[in-house]
C-alpha positions in Angstrom: 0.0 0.0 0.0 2.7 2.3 0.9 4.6 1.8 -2.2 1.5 2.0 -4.7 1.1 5.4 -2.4 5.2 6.5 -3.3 4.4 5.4 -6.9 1.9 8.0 -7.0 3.4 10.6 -5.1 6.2 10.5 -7.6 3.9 10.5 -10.6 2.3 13.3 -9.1 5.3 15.2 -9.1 6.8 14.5 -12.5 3.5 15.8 -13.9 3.7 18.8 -12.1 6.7 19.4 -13.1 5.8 19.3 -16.6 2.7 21.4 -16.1 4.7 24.4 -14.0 6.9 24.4 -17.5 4.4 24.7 -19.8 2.1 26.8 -18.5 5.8 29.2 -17.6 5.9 29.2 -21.3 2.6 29.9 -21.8 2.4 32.2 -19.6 5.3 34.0 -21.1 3.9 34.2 -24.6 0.8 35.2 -23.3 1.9 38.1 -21.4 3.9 39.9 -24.9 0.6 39.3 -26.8 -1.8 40.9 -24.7 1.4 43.5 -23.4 0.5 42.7 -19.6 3.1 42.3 -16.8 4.9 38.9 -17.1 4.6 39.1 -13.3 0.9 39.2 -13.2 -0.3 36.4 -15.5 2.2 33.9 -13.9 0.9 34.3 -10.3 -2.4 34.0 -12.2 -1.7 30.8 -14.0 -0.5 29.7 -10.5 -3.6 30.5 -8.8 -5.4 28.8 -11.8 -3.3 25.6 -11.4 -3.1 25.5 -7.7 -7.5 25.1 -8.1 -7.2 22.2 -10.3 -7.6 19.4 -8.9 -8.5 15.2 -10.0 -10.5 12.6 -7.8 -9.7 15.2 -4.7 -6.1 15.7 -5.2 -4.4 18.5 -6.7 -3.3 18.0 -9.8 0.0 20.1 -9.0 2.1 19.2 -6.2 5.3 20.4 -5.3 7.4 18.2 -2.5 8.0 20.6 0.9 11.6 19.5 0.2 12.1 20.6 -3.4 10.0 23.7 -2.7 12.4 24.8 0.1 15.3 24.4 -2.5 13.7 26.7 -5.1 13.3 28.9 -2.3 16.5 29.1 -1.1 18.4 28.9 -4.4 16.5 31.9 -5.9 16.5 33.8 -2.4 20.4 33.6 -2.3 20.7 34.6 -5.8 18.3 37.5 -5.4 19.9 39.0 -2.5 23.5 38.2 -3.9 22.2 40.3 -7.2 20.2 43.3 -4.9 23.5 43.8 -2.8 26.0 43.7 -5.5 24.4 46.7 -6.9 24.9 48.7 -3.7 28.3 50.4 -4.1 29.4 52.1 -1.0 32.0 54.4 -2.4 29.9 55.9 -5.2 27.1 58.4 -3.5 25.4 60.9 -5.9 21.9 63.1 -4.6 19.8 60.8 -5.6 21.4 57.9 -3.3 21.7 60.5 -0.2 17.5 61.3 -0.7 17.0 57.6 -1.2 18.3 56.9 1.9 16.4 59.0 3.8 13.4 58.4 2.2 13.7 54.8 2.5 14.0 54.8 6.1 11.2 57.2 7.3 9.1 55.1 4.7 9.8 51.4 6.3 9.8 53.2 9.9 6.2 54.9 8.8 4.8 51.0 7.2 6.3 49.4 10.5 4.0 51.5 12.7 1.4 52.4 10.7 0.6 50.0 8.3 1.3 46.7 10.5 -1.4 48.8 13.1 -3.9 48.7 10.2 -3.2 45.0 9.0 -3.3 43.7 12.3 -7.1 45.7 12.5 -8.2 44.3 9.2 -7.3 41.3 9.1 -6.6 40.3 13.1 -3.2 39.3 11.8 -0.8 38.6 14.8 2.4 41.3 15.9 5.3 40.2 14.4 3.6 38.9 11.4 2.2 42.1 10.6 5.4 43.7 10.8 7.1 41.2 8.3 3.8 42.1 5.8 4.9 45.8 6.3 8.4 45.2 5.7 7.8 43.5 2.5 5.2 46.3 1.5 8.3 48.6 2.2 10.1 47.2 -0.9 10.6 48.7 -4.2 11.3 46.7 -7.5 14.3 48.2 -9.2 13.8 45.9 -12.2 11.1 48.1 -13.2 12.2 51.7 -11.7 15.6 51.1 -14.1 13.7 50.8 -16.9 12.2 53.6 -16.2 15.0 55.6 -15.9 17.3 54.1 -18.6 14.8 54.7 -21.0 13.2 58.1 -20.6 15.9 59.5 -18.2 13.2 61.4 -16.0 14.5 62.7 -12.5 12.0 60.6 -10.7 13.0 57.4 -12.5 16.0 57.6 -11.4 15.2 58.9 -7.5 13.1 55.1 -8.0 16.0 53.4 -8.6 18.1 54.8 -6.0 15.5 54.2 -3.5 15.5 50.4 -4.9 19.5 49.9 -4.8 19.6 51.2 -1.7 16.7 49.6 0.5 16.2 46.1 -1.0 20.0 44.8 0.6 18.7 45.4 4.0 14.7 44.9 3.7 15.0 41.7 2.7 16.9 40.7 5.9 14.5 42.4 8.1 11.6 39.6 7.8 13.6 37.3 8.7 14.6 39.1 12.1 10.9 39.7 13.1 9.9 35.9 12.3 13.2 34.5 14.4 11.9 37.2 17.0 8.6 35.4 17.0 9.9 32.0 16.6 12.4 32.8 20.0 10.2 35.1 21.9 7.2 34.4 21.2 4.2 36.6 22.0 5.2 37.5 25.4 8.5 39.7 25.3 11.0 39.3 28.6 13.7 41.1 29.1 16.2 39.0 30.0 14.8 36.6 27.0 15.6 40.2 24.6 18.8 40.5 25.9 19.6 37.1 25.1 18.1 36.9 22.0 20.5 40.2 21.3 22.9 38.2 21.9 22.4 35.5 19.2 21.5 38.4 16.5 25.6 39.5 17.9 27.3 36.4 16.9 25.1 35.9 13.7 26.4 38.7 12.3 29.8 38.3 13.6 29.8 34.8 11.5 27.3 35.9 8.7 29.9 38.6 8.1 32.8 36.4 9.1 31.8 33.7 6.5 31.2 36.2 3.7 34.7 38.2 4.4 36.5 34.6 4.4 35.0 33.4 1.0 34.9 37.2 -1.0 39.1 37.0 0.2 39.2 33.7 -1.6 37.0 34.8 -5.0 38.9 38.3 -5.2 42.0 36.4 -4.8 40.8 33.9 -7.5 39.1 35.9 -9.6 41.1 39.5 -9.2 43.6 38.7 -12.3 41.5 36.0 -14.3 38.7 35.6 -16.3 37.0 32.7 -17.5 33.8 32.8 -19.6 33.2 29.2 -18.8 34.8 28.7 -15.4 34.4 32.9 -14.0 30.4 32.1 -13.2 30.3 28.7 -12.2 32.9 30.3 -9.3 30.9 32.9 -8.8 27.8 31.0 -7.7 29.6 28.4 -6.0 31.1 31.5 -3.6 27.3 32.7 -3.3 26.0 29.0 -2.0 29.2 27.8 -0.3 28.7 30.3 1.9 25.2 30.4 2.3 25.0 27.2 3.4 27.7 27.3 5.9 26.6 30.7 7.3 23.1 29.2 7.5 24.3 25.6 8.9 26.1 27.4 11.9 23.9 29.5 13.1 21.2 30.6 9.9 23.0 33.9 9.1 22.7 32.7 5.4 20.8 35.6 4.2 23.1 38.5 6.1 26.7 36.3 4.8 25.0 36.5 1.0 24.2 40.6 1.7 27.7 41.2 2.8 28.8 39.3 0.0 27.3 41.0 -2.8 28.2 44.4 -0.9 31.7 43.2 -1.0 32.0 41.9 -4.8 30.3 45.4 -5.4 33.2 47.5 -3.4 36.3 45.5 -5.2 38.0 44.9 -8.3 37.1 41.6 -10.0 38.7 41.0 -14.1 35.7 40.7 -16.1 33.0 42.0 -13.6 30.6 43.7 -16.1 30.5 40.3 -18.2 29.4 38.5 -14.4 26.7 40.6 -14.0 25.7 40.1 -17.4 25.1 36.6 -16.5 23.4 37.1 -13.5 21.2 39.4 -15.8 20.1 35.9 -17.6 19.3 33.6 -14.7 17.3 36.2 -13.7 14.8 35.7 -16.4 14.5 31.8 -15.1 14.4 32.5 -11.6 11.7 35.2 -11.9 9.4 32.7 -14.6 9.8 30.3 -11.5 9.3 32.3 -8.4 6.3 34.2 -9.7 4.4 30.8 -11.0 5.0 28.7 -7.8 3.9 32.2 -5.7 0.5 31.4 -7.4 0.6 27.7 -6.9 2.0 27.4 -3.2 0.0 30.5 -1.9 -3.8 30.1 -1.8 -6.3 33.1 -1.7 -9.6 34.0 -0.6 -12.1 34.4 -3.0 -14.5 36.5 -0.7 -15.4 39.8 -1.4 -14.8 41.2 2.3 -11.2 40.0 1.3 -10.4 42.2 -1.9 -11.7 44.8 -0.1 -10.0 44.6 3.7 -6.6 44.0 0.8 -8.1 46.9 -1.3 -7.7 49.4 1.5 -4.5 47.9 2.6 -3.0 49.1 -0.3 -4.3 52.3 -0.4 -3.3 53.2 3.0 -0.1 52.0 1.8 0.2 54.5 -0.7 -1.2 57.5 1.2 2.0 56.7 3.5 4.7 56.6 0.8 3.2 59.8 -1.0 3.6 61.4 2.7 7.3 59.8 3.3 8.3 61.6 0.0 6.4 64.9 0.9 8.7 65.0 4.0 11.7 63.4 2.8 11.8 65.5 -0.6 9.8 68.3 0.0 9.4 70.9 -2.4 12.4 69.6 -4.7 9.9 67.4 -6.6 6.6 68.5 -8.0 3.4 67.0 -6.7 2.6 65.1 -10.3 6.2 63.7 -9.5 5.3 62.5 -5.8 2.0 61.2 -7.1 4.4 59.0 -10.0 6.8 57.9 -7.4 3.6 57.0 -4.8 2.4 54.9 -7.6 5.0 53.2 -8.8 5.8 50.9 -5.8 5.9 47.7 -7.6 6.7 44.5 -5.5 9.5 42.7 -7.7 12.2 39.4 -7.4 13.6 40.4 -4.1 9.8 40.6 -2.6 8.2 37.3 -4.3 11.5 35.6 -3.6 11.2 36.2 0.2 7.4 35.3 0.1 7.9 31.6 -1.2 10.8 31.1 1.3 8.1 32.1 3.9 5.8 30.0 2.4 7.2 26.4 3.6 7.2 27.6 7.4 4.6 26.1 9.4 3.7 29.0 11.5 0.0 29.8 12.7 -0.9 32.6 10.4 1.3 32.8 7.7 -0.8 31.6 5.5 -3.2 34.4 5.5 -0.9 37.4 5.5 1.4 35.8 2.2 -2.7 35.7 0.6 -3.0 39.2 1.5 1.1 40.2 0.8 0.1 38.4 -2.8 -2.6 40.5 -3.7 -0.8 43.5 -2.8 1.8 42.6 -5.1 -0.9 42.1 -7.7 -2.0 45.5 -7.1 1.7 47.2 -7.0 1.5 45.8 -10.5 -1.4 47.2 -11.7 -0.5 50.6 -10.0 2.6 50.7 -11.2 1.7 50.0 -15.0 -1.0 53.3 -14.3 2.2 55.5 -13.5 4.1 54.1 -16.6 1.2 54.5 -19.0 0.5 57.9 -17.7 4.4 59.5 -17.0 4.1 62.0 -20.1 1.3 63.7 -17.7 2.7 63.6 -14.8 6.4 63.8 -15.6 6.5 66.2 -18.8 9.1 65.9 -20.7 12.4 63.7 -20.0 14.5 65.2 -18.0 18.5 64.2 -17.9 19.7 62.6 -14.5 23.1 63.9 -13.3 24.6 60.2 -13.1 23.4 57.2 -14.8 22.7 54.5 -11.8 23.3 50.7 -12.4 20.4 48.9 -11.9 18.6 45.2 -13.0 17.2 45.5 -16.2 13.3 43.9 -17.2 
């Protein structure tokens, strides 16, 4: 009985895995015909596939252990790929605004927007604070775009804010769900202080693993290049020492950051032609982690739903147009705050961190990724408003004093 049961299990998932492919490339095609957001009608086709279902059983079914792979494979290479583009010696206006902006805007979402998610949706503390923290983030795939093709000054404030923020917003999640998974829902304080503590020596050998392993690949890679050999080293650095920050004490994601931040800050031969490649598995890893978003993240259908998620976003959106009326002030317009309010699309770095959060078993997580996935839906569609409309808002293009390096579509 138990090995017709494996027999089927295994059938199960080889047909999956042939469905997740060709409705990927379906899903592909589909979105250049109709010109819609790849994004978009891959979660869809998710959603769509995740409903089917024969004699009872879904007809797509991932195994928790290959899911948890994806996961971690596309979150290391996304926050590899959002940190190398932070370079710490190069600092322009733009970056300096970003900066400030992106703070008061994730400090505004952490105590005002969790408040209102946690009223909506009677979503618990720290789990309202990791959906605010995720709302926090900025795609730069689409803000450089943006700014590379029509040059406008608040394209390229977009793209600051995204090179800027993403590094250390995706590592904030993970500190309030280790703060919930350690503390709990009662705080001590001699449990904080310990808890400190640990957060101390993660960091000491996140950063210790990521300084030992960049000293080895700059050393490797400082006078050679190899188009064959160059990458494969490359991404071996990223998961050698993800895996051993995370195996001693799960400072994977902060080793990775401090990585990236480090490639970023020193000479490598043949750096422009790495990120190029990074700039193709990109492509793949975003087909992927948008379609199994859909599929491994369920929604409600309900009415009450969309709207509670409806006025979620909009209250999101009247806080970031009031973080860039006090950050910036009157150096942009108001149609220019109203663009960059808009256009807060959730991108790699966000959907990446939401199916890594999708395998934990923790009461309630469920329900806030439904809710974090609709919100990304709706980034989408507000974002593509601001796009289609930027000749009205914007004016005319506008040249940037410095070109900024960012992730291409």
């Amino acid at each position: 009985m138990l090995q017709k049961r494996g027999k089927k299990l295994e059938y199960l998932y080889i047909v999956s895995a042939l469905i997740l492919v060709l409705a990927g490339a379906v899903s592909v095609i589909l979105a250049r015909r109709i010109k819609v957001p790849r994004a978009i009608v891959l979660i869809l086709a998710g959603i769509a596939l995740s409903q089917i279902k024969y004699e009872g059983v879904k007809v797509v079914q991932l195994s928790p252990l290959l899911a948890a792979g994806i996961s971690m494979v596309a979150l290391a290479l996304v926050v590899f790929d959002s940190s190398s583009r932070l370079k710490l010696k190069e600092s322009d206006t733009f970056s300096k605004k970003a900066v400030w902006f992106s703070i008061l805007f994730t400090f505004l979402n952490l105590a005002v927007l969790s408040a209102i998610a946690m009223k909506l949706f009677n979503m618990d503390f720290f789990l309202a604070l990791m959906l605010s923290a995720l709302m926090s983030q900025t795609a730069g795939e689409f803000t450089s775009m943006l700014f590379k093709r029509d040059r406008y000054r608040a394209g390229g404030f977009l793209a600051a804010e995204s090179i800027v923020s993403t590094p250390f917003l995706v590592i904030i999640p993970f500190l309030f769900i280790e703060t919930k998974a350690t503390l709990g829902t009662t705080i001590i304080m001699s449990q904080l202080l310990s808890y400190l503590s640990v957060l101390a020596q993660q960091a000491i050998i996140g950063l210790g693993t990521a300084v030992l392993i960049a000293l080895i690949f700059v050393k490797a890679m400082k006078k050679r290049y190899s188009e064959k050999f160059s990458p494969v080293v490359l991404l071996a650095s990223i998961f050698i020492t993800y895996f051993i920050a995370q195996g001693i004490n799960e400072s994977g994601i902060l080793a990775v950051t401090a990585l990236g931040i480090i490639f970023a800050s020193t000479y490598v031969k043949g750096k422009a032609h790495l990120e190029e490649f990074f700039s193709s598995l990109d492509s793949v890893v975003r087909l992927t982690v948008f379609l199994l978003l859909g599929v491994l993240i369920g929604i409600s259908f309900s009415i009450a739903f969309f709207a509670k998620t409806a006025l979620l976003f909009a209250a999101l959106l009247a806080i970031r147009y009031l973080a860039l009326e006090v950050s910036l002030k009157d150096e942009f317009s108001f149609k220019e705050k109203a663009f960059m309010a808009l256009s807060t699309r959730k991108g790699i770095a966000t959907a990446a961190l939401m199916l890594a959060f999708s395998i934990y078993a923790i009461n309630g997580m469920k329900e806030m990724l439904s809710v974090m996935l609709v919100c990304v839906l709706c980034s989408i569609i507000s974002s593509r408003i601001a796009e289609g409309n930027s000749e009205r808002l914007l004016g005319k293009p506008q040249l940037a004093k410095r070109k900024i390096d960012s992730a291409g579509l």
